[in-house]
MARBA-3410 file (N, C-alpha, C, O; in Angstrom, 1 decimal):
208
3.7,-12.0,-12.8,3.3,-12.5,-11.5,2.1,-13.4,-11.7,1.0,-13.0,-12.2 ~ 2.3,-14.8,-11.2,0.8,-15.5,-11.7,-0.4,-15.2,-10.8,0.0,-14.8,-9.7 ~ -1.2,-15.2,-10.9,-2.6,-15.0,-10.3,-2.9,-16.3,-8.9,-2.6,-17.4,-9.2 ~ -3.3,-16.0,-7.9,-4.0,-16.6,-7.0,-5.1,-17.7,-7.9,-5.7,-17.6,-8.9 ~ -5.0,-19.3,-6.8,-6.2,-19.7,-7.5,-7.2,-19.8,-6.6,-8.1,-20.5,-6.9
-7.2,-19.3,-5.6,-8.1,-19.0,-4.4,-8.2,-17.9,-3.7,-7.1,-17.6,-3.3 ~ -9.2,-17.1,-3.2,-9.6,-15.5,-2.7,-9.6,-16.3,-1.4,-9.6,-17.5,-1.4 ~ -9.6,-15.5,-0.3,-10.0,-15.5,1.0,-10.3,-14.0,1.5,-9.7,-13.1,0.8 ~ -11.2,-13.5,2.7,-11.9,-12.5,2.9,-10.6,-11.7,3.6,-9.7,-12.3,4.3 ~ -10.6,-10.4,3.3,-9.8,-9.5,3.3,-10.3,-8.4,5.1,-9.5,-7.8,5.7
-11.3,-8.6,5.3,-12.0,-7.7,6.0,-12.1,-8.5,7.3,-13.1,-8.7,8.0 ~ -10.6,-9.2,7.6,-10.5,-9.0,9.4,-9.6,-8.6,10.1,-8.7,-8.1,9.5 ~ -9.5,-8.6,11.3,-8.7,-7.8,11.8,-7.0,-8.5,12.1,-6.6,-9.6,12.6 ~ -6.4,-7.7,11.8,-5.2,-8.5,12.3,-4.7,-7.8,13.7,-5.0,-6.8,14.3 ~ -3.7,-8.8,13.9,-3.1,-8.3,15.5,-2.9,-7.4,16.0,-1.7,-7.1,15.7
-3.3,-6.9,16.7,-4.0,-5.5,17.7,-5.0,-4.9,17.4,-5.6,-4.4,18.3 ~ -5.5,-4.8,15.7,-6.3,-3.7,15.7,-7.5,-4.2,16.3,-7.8,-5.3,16.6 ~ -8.3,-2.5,16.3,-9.6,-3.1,16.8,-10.6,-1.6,16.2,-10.1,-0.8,15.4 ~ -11.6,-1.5,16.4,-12.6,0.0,15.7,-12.1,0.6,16.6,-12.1,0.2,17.8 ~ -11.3,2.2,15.8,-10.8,3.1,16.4,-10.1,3.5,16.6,-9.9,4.7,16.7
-8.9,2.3,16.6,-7.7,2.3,16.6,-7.1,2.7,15.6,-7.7,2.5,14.5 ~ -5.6,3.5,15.6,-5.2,3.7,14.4,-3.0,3.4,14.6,-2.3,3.2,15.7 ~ -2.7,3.5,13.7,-1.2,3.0,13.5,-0.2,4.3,13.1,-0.8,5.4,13.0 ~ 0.7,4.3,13.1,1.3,4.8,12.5,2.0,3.9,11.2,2.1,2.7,11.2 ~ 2.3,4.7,10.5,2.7,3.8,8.9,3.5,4.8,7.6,3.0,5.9,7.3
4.3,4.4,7.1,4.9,5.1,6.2,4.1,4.1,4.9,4.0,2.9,4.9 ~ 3.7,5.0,4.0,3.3,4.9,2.3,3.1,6.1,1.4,2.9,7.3,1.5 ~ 3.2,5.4,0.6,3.6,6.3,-0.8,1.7,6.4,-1.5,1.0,5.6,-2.1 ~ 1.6,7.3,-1.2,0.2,7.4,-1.8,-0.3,8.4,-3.2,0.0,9.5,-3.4 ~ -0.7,7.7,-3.7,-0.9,7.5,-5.4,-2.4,8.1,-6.0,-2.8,7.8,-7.1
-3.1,9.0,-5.2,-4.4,9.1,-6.0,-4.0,10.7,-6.6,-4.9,11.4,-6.9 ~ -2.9,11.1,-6.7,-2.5,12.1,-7.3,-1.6,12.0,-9.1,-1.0,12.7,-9.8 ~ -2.1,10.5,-9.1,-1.1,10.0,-10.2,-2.1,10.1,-11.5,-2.9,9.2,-11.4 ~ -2.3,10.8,-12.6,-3.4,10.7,-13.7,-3.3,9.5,-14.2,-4.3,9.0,-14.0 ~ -2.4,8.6,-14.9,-2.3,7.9,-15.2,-2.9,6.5,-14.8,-3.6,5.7,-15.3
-2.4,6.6,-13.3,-2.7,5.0,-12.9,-4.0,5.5,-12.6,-4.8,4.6,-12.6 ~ -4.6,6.5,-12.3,-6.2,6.6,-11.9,-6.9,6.2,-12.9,-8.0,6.0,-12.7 ~ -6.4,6.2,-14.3,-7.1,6.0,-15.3,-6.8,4.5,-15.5,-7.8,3.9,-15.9 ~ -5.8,3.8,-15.2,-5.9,2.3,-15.0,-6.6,1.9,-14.2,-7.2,0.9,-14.6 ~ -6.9,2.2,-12.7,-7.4,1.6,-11.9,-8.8,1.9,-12.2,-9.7,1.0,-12.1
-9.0,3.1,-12.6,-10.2,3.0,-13.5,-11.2,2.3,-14.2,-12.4,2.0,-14.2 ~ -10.4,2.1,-14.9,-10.6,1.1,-16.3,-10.8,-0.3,-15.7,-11.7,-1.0,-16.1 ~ -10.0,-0.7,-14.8,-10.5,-2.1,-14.2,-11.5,-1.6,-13.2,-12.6,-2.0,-13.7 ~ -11.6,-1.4,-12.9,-12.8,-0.7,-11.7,-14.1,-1.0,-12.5,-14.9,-1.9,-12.3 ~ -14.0,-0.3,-13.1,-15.3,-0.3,-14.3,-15.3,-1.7,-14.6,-16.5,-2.0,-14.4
-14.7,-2.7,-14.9,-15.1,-4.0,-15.3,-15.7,-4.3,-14.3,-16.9,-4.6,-14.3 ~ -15.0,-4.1,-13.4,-15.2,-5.5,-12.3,-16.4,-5.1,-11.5,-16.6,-5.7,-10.4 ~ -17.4,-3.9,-12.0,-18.0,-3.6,-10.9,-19.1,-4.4,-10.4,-19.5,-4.4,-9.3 ~ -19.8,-5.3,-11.7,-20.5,-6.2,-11.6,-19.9,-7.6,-10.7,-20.6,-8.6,-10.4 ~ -18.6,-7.5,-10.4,-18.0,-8.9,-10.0,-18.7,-9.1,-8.6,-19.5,-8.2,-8.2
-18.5,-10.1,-7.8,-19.3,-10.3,-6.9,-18.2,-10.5,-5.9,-17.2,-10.8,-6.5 ~ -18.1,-10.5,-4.9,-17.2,-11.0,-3.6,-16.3,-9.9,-3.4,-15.3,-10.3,-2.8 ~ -16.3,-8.5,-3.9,-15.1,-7.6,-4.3,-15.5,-6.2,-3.6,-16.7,-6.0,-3.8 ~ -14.8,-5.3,-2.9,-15.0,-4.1,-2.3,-14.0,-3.2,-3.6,-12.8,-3.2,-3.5 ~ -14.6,-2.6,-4.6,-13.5,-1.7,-4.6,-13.0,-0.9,-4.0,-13.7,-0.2,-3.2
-11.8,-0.6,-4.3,-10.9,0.5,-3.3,-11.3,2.2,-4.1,-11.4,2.7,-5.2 ~ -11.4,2.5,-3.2,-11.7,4.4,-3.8,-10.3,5.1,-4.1,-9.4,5.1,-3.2 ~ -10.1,5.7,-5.3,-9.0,5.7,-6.0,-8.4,7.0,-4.8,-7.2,7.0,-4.5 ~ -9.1,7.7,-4.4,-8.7,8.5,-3.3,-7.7,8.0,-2.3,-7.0,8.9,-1.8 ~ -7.6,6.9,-1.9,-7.0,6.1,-1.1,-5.8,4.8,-1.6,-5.5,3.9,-0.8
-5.4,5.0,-3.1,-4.8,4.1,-4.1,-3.1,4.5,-3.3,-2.4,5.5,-3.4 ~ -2.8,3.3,-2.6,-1.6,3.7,-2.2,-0.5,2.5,-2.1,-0.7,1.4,-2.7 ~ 0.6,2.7,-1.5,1.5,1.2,-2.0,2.1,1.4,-0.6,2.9,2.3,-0.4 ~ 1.7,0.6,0.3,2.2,0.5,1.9,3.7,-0.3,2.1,4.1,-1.5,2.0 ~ 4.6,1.6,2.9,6.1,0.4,2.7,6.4,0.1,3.6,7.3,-0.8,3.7
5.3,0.9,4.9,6.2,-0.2,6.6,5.4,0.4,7.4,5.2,1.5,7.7 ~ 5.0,-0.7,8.0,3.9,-0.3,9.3,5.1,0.1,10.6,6.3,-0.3,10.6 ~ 4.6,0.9,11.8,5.5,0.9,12.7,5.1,0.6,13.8,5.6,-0.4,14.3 ~ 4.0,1.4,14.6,3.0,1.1,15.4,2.1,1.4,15.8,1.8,2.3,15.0 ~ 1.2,1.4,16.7,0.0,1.7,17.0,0.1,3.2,18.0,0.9,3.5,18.9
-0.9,4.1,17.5,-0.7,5.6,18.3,-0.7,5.4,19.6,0.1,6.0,20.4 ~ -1.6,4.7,19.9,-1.5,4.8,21.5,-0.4,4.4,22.3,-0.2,4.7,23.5 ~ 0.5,3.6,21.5,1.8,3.0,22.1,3.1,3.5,21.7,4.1,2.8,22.1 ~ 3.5,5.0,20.5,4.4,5.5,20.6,4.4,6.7,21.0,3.5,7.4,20.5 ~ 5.2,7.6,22.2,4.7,8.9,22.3,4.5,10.0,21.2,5.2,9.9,20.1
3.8,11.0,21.2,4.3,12.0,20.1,5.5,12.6,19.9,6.1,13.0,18.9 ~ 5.7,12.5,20.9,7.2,13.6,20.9,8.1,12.6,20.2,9.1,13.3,19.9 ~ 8.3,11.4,19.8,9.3,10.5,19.4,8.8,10.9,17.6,9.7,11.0,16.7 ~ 7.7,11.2,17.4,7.5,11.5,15.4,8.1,12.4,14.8,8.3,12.1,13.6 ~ 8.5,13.9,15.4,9.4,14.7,15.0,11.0,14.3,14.7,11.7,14.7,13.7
11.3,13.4,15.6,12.9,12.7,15.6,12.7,11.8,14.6,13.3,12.2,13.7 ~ 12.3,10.7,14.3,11.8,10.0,13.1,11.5,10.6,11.8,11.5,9.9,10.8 ~ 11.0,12.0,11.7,10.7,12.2,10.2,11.6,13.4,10.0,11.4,14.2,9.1 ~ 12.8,13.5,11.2,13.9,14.3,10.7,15.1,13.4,10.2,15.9,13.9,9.4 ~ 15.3,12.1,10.7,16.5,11.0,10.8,15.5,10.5,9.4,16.4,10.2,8.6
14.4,10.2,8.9,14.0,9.7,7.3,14.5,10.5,6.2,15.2,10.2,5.2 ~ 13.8,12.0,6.6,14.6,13.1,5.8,16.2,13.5,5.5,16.5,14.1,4.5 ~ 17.1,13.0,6.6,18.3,13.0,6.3,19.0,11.6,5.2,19.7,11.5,4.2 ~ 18.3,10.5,6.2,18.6,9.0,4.7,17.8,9.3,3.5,18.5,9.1,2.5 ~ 16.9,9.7,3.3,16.3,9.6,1.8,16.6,10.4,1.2,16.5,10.4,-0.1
17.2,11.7,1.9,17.9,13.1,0.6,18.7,12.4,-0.3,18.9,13.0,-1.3 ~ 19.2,11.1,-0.3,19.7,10.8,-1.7,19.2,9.5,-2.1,19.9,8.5,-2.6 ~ 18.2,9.5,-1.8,17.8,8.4,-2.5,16.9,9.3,-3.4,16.4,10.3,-3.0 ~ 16.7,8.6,-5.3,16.1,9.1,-6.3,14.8,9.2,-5.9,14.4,8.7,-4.8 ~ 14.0,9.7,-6.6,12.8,9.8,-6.9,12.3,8.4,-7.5,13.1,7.8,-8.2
10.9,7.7,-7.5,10.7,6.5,-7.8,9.8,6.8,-9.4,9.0,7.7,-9.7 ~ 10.0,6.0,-9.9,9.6,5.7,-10.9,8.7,4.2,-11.4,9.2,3.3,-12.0 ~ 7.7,4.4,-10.9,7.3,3.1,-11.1,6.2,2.9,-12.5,5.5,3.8,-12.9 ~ 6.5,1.4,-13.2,5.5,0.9,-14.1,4.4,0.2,-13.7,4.6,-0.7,-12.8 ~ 3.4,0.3,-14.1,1.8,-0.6,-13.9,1.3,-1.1,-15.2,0.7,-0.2,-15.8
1.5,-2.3,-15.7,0.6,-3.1,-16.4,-0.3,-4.0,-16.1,-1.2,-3.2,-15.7 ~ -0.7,-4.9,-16.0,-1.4,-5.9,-16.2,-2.3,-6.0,-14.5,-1.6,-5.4,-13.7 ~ -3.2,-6.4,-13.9,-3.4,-6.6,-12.6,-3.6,-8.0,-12.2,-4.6,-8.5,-12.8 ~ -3.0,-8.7,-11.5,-3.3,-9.7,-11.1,-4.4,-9.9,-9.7,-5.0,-9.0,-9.1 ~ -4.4,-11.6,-9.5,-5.3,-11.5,-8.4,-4.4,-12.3,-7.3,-4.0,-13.4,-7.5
-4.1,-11.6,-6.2,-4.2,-12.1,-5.1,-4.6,-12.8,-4.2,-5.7,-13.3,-4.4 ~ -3.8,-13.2,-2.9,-4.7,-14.2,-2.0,-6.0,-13.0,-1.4,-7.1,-13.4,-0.9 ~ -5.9,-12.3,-1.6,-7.0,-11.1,-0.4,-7.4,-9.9,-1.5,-8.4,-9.1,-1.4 ~ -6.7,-9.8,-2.4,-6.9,-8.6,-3.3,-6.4,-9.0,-4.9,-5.6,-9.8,-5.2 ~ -7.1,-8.1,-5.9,-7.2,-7.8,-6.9,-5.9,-6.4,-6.8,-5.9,-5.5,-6.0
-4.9,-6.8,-8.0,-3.5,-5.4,-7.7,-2.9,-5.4,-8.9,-2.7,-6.2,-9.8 ~ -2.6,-4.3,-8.6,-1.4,-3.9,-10.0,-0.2,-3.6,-9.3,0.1,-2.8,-8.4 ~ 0.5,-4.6,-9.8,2.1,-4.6,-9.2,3.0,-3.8,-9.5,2.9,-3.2,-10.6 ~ 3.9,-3.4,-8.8,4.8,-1.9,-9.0,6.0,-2.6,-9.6,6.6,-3.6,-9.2 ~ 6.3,-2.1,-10.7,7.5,-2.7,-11.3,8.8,-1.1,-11.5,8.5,0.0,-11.6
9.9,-1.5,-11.5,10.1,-2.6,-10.5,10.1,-2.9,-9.2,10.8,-2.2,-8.5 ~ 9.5,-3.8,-8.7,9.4,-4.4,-7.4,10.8,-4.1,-6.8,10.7,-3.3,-5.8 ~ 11.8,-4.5,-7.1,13.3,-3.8,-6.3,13.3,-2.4,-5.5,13.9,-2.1,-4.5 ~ 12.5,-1.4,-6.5,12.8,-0.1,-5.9,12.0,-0.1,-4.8,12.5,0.4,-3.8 ~ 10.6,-0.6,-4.5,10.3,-0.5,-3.5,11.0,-1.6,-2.2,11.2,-1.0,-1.1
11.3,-2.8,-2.3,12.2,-3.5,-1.3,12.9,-2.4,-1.3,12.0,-1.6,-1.5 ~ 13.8,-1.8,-1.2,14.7,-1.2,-0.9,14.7,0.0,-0.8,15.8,0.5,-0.5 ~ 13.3,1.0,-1.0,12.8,1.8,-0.1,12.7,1.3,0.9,13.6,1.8,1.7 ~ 11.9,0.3,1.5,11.1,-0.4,2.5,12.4,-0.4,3.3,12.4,0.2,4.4 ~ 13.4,-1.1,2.8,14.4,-1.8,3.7,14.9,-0.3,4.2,14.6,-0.1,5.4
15.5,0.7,3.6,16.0,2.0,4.0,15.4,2.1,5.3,16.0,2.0,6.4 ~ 13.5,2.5,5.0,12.7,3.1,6.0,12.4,2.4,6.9,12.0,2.8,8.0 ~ 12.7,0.8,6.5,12.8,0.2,8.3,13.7,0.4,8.9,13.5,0.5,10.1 ~ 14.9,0.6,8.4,16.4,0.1,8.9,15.9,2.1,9.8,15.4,1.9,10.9 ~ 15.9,3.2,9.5,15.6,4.4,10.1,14.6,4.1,10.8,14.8,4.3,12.0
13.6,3.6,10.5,12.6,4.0,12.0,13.0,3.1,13.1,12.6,3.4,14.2 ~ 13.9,1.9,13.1,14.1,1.0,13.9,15.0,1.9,15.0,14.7,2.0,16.2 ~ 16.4,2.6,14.0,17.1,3.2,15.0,16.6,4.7,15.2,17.5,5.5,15.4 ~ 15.6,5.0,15.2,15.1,6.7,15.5,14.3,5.8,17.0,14.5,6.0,18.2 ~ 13.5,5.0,16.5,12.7,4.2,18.0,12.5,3.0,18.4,11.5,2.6,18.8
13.7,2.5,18.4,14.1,0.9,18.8,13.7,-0.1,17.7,12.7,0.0,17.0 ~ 14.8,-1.5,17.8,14.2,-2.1,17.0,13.0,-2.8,17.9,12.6,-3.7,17.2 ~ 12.6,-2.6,18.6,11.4,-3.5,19.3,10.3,-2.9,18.8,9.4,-3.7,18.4 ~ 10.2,-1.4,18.7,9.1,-0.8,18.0,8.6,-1.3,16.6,7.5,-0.9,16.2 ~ 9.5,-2.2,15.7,8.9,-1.8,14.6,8.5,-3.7,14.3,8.9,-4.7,14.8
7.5,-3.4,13.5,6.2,-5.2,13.7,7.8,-6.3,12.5,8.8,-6.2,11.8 ~ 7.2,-6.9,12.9,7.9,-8.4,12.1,7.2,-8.3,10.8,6.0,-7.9,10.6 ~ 8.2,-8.7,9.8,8.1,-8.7,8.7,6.7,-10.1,8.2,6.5,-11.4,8.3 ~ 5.7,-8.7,7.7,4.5,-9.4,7.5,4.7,-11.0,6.1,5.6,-11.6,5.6 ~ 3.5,-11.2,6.1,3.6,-12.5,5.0,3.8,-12.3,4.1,4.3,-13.2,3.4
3.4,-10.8,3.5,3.3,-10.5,2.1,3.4,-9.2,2.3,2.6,-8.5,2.9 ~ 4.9,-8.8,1.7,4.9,-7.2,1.5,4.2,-6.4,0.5,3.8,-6.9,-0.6 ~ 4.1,-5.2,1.0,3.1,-4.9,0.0,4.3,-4.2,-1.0,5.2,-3.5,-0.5 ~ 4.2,-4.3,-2.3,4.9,-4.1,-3.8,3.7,-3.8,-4.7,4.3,-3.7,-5.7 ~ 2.6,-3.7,-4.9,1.5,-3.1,-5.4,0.5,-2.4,-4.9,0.4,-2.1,-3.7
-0.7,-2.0,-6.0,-1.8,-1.0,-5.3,-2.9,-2.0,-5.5,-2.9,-2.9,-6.3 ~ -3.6,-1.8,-4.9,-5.0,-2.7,-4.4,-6.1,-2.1,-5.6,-5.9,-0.9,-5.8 ~ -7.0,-2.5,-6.2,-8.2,-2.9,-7.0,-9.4,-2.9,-5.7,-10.3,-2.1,-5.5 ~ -9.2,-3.8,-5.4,-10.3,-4.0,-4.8,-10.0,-5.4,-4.0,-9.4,-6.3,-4.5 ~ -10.7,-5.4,-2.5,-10.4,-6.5,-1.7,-11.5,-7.4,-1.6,-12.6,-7.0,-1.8
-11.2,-9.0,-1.2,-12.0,-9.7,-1.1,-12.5,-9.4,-0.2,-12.0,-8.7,0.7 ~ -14.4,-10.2,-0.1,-14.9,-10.1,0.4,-15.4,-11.5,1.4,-15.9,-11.6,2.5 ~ -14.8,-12.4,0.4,-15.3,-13.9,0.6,-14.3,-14.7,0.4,-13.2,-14.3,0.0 ~ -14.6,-16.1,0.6,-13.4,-16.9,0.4,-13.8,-18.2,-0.9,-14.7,-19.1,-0.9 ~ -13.0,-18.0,-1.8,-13.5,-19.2,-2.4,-12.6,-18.9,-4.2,-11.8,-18.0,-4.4
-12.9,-19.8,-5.2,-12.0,-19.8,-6.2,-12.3,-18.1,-7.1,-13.3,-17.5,-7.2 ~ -10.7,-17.9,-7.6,-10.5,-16.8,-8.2,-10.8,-16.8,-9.7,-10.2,-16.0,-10.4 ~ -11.7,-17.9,-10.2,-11.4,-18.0,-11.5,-12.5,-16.8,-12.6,-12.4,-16.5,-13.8 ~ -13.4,-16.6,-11.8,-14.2,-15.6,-12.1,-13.2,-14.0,-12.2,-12.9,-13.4,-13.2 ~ -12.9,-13.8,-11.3,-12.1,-12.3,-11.4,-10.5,-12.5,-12.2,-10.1,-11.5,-12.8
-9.7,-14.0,-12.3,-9.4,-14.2,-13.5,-9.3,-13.0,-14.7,-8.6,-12.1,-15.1 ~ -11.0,-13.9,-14.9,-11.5,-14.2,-16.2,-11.8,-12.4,-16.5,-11.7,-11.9,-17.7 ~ -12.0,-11.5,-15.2,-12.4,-10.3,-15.8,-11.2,-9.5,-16.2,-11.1,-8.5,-16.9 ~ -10.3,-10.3,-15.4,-9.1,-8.9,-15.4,-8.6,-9.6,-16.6,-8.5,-8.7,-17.5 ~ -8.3,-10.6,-16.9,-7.7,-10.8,-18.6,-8.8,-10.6,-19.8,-8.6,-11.2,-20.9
-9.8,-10.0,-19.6,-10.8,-9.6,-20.7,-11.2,-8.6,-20.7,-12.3,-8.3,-21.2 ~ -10.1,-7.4,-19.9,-9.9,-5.6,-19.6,-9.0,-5.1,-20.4,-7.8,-5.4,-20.5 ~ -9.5,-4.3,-21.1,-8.6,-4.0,-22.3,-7.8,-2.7,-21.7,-8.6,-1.8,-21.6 ~ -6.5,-2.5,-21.1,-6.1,-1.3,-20.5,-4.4,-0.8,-20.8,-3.4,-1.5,-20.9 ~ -4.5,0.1,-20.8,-3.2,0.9,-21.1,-2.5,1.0,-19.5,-2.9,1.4,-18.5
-1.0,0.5,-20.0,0.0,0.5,-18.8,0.2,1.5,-19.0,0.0,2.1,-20.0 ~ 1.0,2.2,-17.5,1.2,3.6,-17.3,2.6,3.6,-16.0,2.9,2.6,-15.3 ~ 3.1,4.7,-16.2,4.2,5.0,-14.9,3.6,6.0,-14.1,2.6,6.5,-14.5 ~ 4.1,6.3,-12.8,3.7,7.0,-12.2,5.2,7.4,-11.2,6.0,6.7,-10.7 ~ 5.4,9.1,-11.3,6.7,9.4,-10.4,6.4,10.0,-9.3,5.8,11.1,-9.1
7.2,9.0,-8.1,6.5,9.6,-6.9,7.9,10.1,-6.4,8.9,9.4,-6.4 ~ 7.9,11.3,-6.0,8.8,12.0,-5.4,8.6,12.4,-3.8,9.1,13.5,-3.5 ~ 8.0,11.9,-2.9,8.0,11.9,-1.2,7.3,10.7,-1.2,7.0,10.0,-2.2 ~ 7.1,10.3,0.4,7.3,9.2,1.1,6.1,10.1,2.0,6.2,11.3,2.1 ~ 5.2,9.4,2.7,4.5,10.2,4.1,4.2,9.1,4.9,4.0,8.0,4.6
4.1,9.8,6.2,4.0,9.5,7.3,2.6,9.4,7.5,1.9,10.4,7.0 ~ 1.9,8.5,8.0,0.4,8.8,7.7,-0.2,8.0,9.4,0.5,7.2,10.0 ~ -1.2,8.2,9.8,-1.9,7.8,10.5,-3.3,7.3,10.1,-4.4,7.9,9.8 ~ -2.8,5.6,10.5,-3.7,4.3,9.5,-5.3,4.0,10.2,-5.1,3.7,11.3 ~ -5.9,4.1,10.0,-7.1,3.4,10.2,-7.8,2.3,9.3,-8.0,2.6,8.1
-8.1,1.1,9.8,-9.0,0.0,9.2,-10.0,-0.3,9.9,-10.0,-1.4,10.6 ~ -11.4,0.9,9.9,-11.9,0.5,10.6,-13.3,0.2,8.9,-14.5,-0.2,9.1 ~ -12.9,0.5,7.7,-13.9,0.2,6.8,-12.8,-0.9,5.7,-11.6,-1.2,5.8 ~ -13.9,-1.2,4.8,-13.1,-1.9,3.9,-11.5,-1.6,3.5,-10.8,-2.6,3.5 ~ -11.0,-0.5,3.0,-10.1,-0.5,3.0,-9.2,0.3,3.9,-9.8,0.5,5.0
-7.9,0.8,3.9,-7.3,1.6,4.5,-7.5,3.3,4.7,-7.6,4.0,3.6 ~ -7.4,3.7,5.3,-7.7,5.1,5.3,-6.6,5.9,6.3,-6.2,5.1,7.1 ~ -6.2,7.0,6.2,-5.2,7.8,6.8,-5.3,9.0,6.9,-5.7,9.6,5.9 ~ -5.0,9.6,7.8,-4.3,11.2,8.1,-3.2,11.3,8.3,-2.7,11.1,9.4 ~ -2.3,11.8,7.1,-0.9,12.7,7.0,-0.7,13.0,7.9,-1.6,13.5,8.6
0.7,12.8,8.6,1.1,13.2,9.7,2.8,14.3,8.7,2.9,15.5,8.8 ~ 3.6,13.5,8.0,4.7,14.6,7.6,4.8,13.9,6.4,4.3,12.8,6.1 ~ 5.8,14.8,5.8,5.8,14.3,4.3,7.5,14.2,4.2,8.2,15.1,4.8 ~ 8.1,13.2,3.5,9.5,12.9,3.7,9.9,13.0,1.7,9.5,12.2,0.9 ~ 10.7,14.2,1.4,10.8,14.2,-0.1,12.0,12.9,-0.4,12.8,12.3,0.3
11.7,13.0,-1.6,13.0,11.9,-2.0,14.1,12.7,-3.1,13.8,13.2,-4.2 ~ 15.5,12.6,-2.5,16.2,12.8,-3.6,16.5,14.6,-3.8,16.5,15.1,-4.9 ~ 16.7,15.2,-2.9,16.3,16.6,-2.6,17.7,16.9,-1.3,17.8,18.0,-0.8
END
């Protein structure tokens, strides 16, 4: 994947959110992975001198497969029916196995790409095509600009050329790693700081 030749600031709000607000959202969350903690690590530590960059807290290292909507606008009683109709489609779907080498830079973020990128499209597509018909297709957001298929480094802070963070991430000496994620969760999103933050709402196993 080639690298961004320009950053822009990562830290505004997109449509609806506001401080306080939070979403509902299905992702695969990763700070339980030894491996990639030790890659994201390892760049972390470079970059910490870099300038225009928020790193992400490895506690929150996750790979976002589908936003759905905002709490205040689905009832509760509709989340039990949704993470029983996910749990019936994903009982056969495998367990994921993903690779992380190299991190590129992004329009908004510094990332290590989930290879292969297929398995997640096609998680994603699964878990839209189910939340759409557990709660209409009107409930669920339009397919954003850029799906997310990797984990975040660290987000921009500013807007302007990438050739400095480039320069750090191809002069990071780091060991590729896999990571096997076996559930899917349900999480309740907040962006009210630099990066993403969540409270677990259910946990959806894969391949079980």
């Amino acid at each position: 994947m080639p690298h961004a030749d320009q950053v822009r600031n990562h830290a505004r709000w997109r449509s609806g959110w506001r401080a306080g607000r939070t979403g509902y959202a299905w992702l695969l969350p990763l700070a339980d992975q030894p491996g990639l903690r030790k890659l994201v690590n390892d760049y972390q530590y470079a970059l910490r001198d870099l300038p225009g960059f928020d790193l992400v807290p490895l506690e929150w290292m996750h790979i976002l497969v589908q936003e759905i909507g905002f709490t205040d606008e689905i009832d509760e009683s509709r989340i039990e029916p949704l993470v029983a109709a996910a749990r019936t489609r994903l009982a056969s779907a495998p367990p994921l196995t993903l690779a992380f080498h190299h991190a590129v830079v992004l329009p908004e973020s510094l990332s290590l790409p989930a290879e292969p990128q297929s398995r997640v499209l096609e998680l994603r597509a699964a878990v839209r095509e189910v939340t759409a018909e557990a709660l209409g297709e009107a409930t669920v957001p339009a397919e954003p600009e850029d799906i997310d298929k990797h984990v975040s480094l660290a987000h921009s802070t500013t807007d302007g050329p990438a050739i400095f963070a480039v320069a750090t991430l191809g002069a990071t000496v780091v060991e590729p790693t896999t990571a096997k994620v076996s559930a899917l969760s349900l999480v309740k999103l907040n962006r009210d700081h630099s990066c993403s933050e969540w409270e677990s709402v259910a946990e959806v196993p894969l391949g079980v």
